[in-house]
N, C-alpha and C positions, 0 to 999 in steps of 0.2 A: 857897630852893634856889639861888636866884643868886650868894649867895656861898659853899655849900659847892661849886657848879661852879666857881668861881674857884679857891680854896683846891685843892681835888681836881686841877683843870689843873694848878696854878704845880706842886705837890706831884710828879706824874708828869713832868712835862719835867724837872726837876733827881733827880727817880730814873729818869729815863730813862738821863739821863748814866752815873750811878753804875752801874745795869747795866749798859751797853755797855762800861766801863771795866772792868769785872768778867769779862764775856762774852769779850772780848778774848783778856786773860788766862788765861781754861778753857779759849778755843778752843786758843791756842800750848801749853799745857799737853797737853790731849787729840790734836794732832800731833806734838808733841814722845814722847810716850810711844806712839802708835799705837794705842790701845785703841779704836779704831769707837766710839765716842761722838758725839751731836752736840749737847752741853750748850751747847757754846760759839756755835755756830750759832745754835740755841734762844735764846738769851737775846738773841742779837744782832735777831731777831728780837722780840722780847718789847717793846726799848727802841725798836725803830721805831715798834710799836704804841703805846707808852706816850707817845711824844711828837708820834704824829699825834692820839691821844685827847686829849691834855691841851692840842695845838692847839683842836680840834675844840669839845673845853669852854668853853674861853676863849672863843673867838670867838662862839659860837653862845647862851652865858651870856643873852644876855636876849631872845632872838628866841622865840617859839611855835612854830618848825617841829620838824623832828625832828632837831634837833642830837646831842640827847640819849642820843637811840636809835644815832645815827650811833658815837658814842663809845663808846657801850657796847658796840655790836657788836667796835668797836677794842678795848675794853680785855678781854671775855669773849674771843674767839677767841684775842689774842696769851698772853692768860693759860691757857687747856688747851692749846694747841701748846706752848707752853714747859714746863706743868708733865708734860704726857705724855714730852717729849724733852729733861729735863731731866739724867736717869743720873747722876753722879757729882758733878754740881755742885748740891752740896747748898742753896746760897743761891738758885738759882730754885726752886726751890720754894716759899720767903716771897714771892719776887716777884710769882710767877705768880697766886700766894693775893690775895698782894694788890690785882694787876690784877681779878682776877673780883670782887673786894668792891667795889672802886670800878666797877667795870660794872653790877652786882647796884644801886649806891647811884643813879647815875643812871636804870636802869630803872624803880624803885620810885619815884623823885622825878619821874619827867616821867609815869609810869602816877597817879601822884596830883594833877598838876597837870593833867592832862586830865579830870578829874571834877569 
């Protein structure tokens, strides 16, 4: 499990980027047109969580505490905020999909490594 939590880290800090860069762009989009949307907020949100979780992984990768847990709570929470207030930007909702599976992967990886 130590090095899918690496992998999974490096993974969400470089699609943390790509979201925020993305998020960015929805947001001046969703101002620029005025449609009450907060996709671009959402996401910008989303890439915070994705790149304190994938801190959180990294660092925490070989310790027994509750690193694990810590991250997932990061990655499940930024992932239903984003995908519930994601509206017109259709690309968080892969994102947010994907942040809850890598939280769901370390739940089940540190719920197995405690037995």
């Amino acid at each position: 499990m130590k090095t899918a939590k690496l992998v999974i880290g490096i993974i969400s800090i470089i699609l943390s980027l790509l979201v925020l860069f993305q998020s960015c762009v929805a947001g001046l989009s969703n101002s620029i047109s005025n449609n009450g949307e907060a996709g671009g907020s959402a996401g910008m949100l989303l890439a915070i969580c994705l790149l304190v979780a994938g801190i959180v992984a990294i660092a925490t990768r070989n310790s027994s505490g509750n690193g694990g847990f810590v991250a997932a709570g990061f990655y499940i929470a930024g992932g239903i905020i984003a995908f519930l207030l994601a509206g017109g930007y259709g690309d968080l909702y892969i994102w947010s999909v994907l942040s809850i599976i890598f939280g769901a992967t370390f739940v089940i990886g540190d719920t197995k490594k405690r037995k």
